[in-house]
ZABADO-792177 format. One record per residue (C-alpha): y, z, x. Coordinates in steps of 0.05 Angstrom, whole numbers, m for minus. Example, Ala and Ser with C-alpha at 12.3 -4.5 7.8 and 13.67 -1.06 7.14 Angstrom:
ZABADO-792177
<r><v>m90</v><w>156</w><u>246</u></r>
<r><v>m21</v><w>143</w><u>273</u></r>
end
This chain:
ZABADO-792177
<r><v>1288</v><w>729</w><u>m1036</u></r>
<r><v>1290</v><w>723</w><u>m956</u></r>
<r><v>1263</v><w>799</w><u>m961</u></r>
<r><v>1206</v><w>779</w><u>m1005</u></r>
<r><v>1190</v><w>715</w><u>m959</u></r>
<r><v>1189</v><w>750</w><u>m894</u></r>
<r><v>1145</v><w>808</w><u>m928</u></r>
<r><v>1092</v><w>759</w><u>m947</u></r>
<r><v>1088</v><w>717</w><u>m877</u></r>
<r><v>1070</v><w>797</w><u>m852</u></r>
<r><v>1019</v><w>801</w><u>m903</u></r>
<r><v>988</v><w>723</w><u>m892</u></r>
<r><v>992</v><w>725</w><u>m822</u></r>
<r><v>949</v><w>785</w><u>m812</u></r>
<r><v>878</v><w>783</w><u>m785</u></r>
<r><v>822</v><w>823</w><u>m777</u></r>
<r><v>822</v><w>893</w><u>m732</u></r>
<r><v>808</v><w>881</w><u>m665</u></r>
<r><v>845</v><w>808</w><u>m676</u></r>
<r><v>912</v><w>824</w><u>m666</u></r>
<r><v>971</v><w>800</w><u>m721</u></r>
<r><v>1021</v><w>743</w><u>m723</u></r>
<r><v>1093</v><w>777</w><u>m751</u></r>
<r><v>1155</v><w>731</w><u>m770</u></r>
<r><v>1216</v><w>763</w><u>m748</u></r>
<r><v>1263</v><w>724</w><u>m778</u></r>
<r><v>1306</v><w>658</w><u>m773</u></r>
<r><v>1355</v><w>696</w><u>m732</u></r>
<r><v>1311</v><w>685</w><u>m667</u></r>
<r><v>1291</v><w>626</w><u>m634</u></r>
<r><v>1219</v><w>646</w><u>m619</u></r>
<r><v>1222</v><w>684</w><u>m691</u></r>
<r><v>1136</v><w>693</w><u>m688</u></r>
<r><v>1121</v><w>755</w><u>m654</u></r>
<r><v>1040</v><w>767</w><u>m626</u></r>
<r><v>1017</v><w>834</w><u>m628</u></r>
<r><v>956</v><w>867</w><u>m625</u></r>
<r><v>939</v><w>949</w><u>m634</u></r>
<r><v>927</v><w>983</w><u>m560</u></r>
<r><v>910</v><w>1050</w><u>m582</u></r>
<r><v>921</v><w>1104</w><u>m636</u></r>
<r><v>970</v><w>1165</w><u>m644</u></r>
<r><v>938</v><w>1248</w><u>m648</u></r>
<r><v>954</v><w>1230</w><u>m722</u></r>
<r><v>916</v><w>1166</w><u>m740</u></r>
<r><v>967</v><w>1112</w><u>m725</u></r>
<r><v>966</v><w>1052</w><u>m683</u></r>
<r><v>1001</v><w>1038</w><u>m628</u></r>
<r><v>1013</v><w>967</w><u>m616</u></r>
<r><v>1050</v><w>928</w><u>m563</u></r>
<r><v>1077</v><w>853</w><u>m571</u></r>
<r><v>1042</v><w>800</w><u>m522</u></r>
<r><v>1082</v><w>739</w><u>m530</u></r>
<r><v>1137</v><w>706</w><u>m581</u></r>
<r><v>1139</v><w>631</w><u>m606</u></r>
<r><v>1180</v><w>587</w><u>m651</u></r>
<r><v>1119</v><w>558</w><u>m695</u></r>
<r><v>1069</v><w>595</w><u>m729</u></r>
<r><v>1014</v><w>549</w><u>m691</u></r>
<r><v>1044</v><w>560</w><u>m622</u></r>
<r><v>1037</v><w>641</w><u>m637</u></r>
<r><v>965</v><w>628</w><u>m659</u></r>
<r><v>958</v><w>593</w><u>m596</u></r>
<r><v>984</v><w>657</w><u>m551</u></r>
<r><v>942</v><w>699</w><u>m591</u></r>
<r><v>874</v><w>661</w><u>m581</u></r>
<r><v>892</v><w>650</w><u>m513</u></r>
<r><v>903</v><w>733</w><u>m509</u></r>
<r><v>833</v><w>743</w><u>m546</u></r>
<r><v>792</v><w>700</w><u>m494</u></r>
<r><v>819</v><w>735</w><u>m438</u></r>
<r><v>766</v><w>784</w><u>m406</u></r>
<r><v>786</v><w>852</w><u>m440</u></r>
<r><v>831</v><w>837</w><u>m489</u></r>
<r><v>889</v><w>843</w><u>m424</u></r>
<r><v>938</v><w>808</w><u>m403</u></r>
<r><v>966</v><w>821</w><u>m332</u></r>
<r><v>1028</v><w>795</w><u>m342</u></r>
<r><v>1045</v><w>848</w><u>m405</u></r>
<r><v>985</v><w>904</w><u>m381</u></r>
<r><v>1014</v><w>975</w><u>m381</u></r>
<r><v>1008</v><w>1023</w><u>m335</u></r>
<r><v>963</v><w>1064</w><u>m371</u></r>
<r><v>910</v><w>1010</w><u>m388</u></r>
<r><v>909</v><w>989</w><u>m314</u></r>
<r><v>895</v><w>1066</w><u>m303</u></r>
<r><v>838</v><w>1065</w><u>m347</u></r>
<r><v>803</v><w>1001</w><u>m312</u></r>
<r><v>816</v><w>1021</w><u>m250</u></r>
<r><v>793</v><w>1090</w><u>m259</u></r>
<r><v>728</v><w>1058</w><u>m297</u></r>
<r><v>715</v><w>1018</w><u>m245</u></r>
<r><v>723</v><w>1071</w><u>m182</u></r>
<r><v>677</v><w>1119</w><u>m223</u></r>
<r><v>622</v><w>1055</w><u>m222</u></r>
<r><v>638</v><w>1046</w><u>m143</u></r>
<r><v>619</v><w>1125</w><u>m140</u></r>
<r><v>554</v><w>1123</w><u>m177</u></r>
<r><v>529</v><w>1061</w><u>m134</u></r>
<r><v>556</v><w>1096</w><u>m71</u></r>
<r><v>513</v><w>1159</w><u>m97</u></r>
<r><v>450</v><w>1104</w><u>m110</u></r>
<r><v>455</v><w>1087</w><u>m28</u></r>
<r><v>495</v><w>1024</w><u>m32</u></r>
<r><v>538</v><w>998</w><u>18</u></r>
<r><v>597</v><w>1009</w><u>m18</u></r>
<r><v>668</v><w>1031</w><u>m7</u></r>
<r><v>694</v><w>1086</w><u>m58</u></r>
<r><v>736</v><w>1147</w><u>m61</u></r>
<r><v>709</v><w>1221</w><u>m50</u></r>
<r><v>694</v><w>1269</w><u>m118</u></r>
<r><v>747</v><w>1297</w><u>m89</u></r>
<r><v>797</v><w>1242</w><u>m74</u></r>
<r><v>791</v><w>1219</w><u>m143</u></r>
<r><v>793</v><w>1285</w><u>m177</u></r>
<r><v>869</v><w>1286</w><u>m133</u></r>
<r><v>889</v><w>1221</w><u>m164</u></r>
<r><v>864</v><w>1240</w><u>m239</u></r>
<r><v>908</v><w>1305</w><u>m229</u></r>
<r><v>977</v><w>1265</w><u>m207</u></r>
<r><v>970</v><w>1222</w><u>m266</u></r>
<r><v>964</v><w>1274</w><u>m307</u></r>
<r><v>1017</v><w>1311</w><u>m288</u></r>
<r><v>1067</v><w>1259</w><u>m258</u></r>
<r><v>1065</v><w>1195</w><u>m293</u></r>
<r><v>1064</v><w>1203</w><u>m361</u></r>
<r><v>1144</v><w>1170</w><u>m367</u></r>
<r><v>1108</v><w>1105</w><u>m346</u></r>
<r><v>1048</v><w>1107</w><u>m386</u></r>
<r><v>1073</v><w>1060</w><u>m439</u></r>
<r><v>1118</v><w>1023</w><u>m380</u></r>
<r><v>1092</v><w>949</w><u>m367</u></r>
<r><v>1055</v><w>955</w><u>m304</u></r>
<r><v>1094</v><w>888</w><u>m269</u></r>
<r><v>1157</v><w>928</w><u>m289</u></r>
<r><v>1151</v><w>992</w><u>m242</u></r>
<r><v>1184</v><w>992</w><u>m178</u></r>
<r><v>1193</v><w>1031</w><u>m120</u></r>
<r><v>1262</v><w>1066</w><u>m148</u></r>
<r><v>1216</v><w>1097</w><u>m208</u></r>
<r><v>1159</v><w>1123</w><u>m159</u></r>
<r><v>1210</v><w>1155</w><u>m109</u></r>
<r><v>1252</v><w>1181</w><u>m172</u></r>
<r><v>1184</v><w>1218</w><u>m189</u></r>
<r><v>1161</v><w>1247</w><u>m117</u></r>
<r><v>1237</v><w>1264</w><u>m116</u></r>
<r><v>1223</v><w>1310</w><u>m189</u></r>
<r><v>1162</v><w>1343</w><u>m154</u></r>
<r><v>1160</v><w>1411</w><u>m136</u></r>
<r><v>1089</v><w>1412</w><u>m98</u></r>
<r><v>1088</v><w>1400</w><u>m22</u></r>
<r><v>1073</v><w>1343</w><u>21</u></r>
<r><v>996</v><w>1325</w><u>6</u></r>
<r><v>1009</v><w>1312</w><u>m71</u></r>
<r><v>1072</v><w>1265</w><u>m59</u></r>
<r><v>1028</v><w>1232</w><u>m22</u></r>
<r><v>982</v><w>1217</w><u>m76</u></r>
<r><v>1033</v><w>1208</w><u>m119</u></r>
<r><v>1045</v><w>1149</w><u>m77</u></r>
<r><v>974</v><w>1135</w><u>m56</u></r>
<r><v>957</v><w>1122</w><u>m132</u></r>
<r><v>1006</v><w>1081</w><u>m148</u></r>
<r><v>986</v><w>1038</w><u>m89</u></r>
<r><v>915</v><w>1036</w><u>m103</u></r>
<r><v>929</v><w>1015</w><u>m177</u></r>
<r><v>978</v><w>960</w><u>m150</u></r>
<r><v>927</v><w>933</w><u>m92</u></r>
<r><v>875</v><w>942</w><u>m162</u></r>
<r><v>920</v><w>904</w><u>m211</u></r>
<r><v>926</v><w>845</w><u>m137</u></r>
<r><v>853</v><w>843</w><u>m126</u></r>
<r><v>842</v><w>820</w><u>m204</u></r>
<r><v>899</v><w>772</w><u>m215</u></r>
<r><v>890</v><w>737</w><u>m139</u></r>
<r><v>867</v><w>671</w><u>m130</u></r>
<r><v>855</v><w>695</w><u>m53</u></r>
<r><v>786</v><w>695</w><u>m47</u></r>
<r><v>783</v><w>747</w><u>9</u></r>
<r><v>787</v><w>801</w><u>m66</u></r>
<r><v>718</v><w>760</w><u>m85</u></r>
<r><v>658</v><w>805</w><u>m71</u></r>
<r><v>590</v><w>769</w><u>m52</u></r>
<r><v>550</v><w>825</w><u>m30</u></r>
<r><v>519</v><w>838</w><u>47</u></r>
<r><v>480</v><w>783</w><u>72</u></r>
<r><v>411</v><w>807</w><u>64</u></r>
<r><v>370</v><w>789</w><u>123</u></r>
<r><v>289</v><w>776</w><u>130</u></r>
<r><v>297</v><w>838</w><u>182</u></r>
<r><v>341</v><w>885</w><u>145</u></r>
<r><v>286</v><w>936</w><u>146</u></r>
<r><v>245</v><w>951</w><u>196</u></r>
<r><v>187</v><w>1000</w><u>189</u></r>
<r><v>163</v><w>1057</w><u>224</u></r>
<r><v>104</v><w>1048</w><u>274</u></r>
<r><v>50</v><w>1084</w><u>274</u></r>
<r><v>80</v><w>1124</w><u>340</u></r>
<r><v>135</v><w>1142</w><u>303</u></r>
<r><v>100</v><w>1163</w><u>244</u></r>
<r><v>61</v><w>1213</w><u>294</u></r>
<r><v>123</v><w>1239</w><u>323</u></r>
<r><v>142</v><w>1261</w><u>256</u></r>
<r><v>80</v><w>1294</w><u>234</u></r>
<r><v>83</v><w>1335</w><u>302</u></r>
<r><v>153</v><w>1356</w><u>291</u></r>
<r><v>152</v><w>1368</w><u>222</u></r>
<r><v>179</v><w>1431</w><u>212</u></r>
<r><v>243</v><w>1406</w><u>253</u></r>
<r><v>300</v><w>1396</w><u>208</u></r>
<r><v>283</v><w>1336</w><u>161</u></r>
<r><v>228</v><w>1311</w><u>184</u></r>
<r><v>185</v><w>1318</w><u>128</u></r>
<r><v>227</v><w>1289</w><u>75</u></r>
<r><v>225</v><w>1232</w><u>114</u></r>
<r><v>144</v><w>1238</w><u>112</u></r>
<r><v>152</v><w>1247</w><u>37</u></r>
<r><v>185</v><w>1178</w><u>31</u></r>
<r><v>136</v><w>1133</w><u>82</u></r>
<r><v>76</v><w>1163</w><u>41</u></r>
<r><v>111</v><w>1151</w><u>m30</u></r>
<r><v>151</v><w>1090</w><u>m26</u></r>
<r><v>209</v><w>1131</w><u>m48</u></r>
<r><v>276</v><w>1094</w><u>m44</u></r>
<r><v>332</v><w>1155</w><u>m14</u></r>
<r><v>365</v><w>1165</w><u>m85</u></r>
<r><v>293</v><w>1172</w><u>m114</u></r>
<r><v>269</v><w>1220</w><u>m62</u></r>
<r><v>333</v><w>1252</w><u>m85</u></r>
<r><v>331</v><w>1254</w><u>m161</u></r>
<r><v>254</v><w>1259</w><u>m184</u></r>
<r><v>247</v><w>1322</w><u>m217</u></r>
<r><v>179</v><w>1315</w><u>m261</u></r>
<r><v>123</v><w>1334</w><u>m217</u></r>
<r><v>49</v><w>1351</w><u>m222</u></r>
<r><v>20</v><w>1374</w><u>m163</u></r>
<r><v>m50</v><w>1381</w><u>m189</u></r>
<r><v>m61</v><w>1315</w><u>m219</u></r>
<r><v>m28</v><w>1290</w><u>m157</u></r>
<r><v>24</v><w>1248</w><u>m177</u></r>
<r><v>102</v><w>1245</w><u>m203</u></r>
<r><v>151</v><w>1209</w><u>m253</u></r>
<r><v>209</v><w>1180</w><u>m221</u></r>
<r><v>249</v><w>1117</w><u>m204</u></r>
<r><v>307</v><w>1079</w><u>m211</u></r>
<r><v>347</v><w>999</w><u>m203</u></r>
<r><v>296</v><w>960</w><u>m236</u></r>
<r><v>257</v><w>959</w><u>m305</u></r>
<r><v>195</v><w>968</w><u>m276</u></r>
<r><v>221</v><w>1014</w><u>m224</u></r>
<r><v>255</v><w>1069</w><u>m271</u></r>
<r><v>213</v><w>1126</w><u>m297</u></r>
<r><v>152</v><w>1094</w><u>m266</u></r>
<r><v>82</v><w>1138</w><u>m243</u></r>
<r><v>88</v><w>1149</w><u>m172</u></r>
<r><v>25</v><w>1172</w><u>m136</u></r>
<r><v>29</v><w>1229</w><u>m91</u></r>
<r><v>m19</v><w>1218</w><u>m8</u></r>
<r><v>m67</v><w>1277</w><u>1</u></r>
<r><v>m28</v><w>1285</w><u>71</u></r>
<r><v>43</v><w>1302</w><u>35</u></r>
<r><v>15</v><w>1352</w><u>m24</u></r>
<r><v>55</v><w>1416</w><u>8</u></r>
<r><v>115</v><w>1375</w><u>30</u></r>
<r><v>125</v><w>1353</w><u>m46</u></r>
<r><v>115</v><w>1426</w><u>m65</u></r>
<r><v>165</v><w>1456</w><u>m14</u></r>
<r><v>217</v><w>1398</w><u>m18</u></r>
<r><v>212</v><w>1372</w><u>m86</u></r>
<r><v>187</v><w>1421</w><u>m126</u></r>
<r><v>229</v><w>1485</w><u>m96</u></r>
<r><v>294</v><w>1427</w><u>m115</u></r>
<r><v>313</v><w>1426</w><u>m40</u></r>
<r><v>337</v><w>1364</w><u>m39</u></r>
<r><v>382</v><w>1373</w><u>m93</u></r>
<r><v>431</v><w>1338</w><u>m38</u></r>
<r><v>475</v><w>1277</w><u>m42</u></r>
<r><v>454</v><w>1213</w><u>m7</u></r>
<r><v>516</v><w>1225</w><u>52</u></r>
<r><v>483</v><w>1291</w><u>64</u></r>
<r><v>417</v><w>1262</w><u>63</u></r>
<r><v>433</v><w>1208</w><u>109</u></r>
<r><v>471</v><w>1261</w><u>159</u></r>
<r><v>403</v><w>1290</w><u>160</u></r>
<r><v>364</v><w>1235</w><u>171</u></r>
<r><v>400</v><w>1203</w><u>228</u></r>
<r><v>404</v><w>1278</w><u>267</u></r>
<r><v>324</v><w>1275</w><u>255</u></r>
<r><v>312</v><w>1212</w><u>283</u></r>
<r><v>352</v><w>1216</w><u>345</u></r>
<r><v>332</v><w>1284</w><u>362</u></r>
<r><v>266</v><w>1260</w><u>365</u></r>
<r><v>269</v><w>1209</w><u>401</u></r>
<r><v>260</v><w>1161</w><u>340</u></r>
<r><v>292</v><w>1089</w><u>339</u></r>
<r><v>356</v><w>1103</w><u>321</u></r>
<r><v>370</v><w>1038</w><u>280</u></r>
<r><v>321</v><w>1069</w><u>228</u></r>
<r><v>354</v><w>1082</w><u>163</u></r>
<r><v>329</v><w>1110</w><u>105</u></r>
<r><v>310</v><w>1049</w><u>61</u></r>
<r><v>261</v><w>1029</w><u>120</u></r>
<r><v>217</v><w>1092</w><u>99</u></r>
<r><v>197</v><w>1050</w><u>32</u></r>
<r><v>191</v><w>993</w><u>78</u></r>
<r><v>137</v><w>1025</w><u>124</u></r>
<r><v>105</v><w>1038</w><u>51</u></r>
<r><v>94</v><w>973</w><u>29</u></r>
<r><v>78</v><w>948</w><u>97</u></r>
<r><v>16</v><w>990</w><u>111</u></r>
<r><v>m6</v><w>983</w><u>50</u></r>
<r><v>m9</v><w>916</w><u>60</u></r>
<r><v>m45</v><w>919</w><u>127</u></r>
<r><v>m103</v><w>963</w><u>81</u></r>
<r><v>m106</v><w>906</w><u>35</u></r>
<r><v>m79</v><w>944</w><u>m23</u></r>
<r><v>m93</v><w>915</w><u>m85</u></r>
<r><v>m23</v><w>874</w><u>m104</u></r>
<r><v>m11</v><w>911</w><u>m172</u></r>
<r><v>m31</v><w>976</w><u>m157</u></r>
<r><v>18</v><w>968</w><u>m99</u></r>
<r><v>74</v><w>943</w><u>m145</u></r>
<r><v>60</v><w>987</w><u>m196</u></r>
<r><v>74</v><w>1042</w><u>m138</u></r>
<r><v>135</v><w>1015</w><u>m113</u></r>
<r><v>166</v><w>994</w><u>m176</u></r>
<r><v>161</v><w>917</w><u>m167</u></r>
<r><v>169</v><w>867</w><u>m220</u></r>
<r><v>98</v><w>845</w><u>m243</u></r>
<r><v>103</v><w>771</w><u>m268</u></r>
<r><v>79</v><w>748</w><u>m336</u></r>
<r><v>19</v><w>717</w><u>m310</u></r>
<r><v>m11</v><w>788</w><u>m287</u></r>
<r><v>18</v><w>832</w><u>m338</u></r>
<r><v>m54</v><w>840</w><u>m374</u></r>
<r><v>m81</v><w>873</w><u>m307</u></r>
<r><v>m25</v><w>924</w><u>m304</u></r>
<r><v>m38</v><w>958</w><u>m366</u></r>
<r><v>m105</v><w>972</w><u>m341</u></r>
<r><v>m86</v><w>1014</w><u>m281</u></r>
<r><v>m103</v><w>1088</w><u>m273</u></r>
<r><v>m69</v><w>1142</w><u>m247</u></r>
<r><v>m133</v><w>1154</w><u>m203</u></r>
<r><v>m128</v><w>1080</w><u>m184</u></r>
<r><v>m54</v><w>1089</w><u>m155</u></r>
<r><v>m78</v><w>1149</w><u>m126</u></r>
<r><v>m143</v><w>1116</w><u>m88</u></r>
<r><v>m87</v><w>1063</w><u>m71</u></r>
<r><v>m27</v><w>1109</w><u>m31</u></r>
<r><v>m86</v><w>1140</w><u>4</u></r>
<r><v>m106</v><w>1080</w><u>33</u></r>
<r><v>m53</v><w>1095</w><u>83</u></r>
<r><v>m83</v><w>1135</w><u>142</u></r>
<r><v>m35</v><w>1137</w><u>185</u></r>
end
């Protein structure tokens, strides 16, 4: 009879998938309600589940497991594995990568420092996969740099891994708010655009290094990562599908200046700058200061210059955001549909720098 009531709490208690289960344990145990939700499924189909919490009352365990359901994730850091804090801090170094590729001020590992990381837990951890996270210590990482065979730089990031998942795991969990990131203070002068001497300098010394990528960008607006990623081009009917960040700034008709025709060809078109933004911006720098160039320019002020001699041509204001990939308000959205390619064309040309 026990047998058949404990059988049937199981079957009550259960909820839907995704929602975790309440299981009585029996009246042996003082917290005799055990909380447990699935974390992940066998090769063969069956789940693997973990127990978050125990209570003495069916409406205290219901309590631990809507508490566990609200929490951001479905994770507790308290019972998180190892494994699952691998996966959101791998998830989340992978995001820092892609913004670092996009030009933002970001810090994140190399391709290449992460691809080292991926391959030590692969080959080195897998004993503490399933280990609570809060549970490792020191004795468990030295007993595996002490079972490897390899030399020097992969004990090292045997170590370095666990310590980036650990400062990770702090960064979440702290209520110091030194782990709270706000962002760079954007200032009114952030960008400052290219003079018209400068501009010149660059047209006479355009065949020295990458000069005329940098050309490219004053004359299209380009943000870096766009300079770097359009790929649809028509030369003929003068202009090019690109653009990224915003809505109105992804995928986006982007006029191409009389003046830069042949640089889009040889640059853009031949894939030359099929480059990463590091490299890009190693180039950029070595232009400017070779040529004598302020050397506080960086590459975002190219788009900058854009928009600010377009302004000093009285550009019409849609054309130019339409160019430049700026939001157009709801007010104005009836004009925007009624804007050429010629029109955006007649606009960049404006510029006559």
């Amino acid at each position: 009879m026990g047998n058949q009531i404990k059988r049937k709490k199981r079957i009550k208690n259960k909820n839907g998938n995704g929602l975790g289960s309440i299981i009585y344990l029996g009246n042996s145990r003082k917290n005799c309600y055990g909380i447990r939700v699935t974390v992940g499924w066998t090769k063969d189909g069956k789940q693997i589940r973990k127990y978050i919490g125990y209570a003495n009352s069916k409406n205290e365990a219901e309590k631990i497991r809507s508490k566990y359901l609200l929490e951001p994730n479905n994770a507790s850091f308290d019972t998180i594995t190892f494994e699952e804090l691998y996966e959101k801090w791998l998830e989340d170094e992978k995001k820092l990568q892609e913004k670092a590729k996009n030009g933002e001020n970001v810090k994140a590992l190399s391709k290449k420092g992460l691809s080292r990381y991926t391959g030590v837990h692969k080959n080195y951890y897998k004993t503490l996969y399933n280990r609570k996270f809060n549970s490792i210590t020191n004795y468990d990482i030295q007993a595996i740099v002490d079972s490897c065979t390899a030399g020097y730089y992969t004990k090292s990031d045997i170590k370095g891994l666990f310590k980036k998942m650990n400062d990770y795991l702090e960064s979440k969990k702290s209520t110091n708010t030194k782990y709270i990131n706000i962002g760079v203070e954007e200032k009114s002068d952030m960008h400052k655009p290219f003079t018209d001497e400068e501009i010149k300098i660059l047209w006479e010394n355009s065949n020295y290094e990458y000069a005329e990528p940098i050309l490219i960008q004053i004359y299209a607006g380009l943000r870096p990562s766009e300079l770097l990623s359009i790929k649809d081009i028509h030369l003929e009917e003068k202009y090019m599908i690109g653009g990224i960040k915003t809505e109105a700034g992804i995928n986006r008709t982007i006029p191409i200046h009389d003046k830069i025709i042949p640089l889009v060809e040889k640059w853009l078109s031949s894939g030359k700058l099929n480059i990463s933004y590091p490299t890009y911006y190693k180039h950029f720098k070595k232009t400017i200061d070779t040529l004598g160039i302020d050397k506080e320019h960086k590459p975002h002020d190219c788009r900058h210059t854009t928009a600010t001699l377009l302004d000093r041509y009285h550009a019409n204001d849609i054309c130019v955001k339409l160019i430049l990939g700026h939001e157009i308000d709801d007010i104005t959205k009836g004009t925007y549909t009624h804007k050429t390619n010629r029109e955006l064309i007649d606009t960049i040309n404006l510029i006559s720098v």
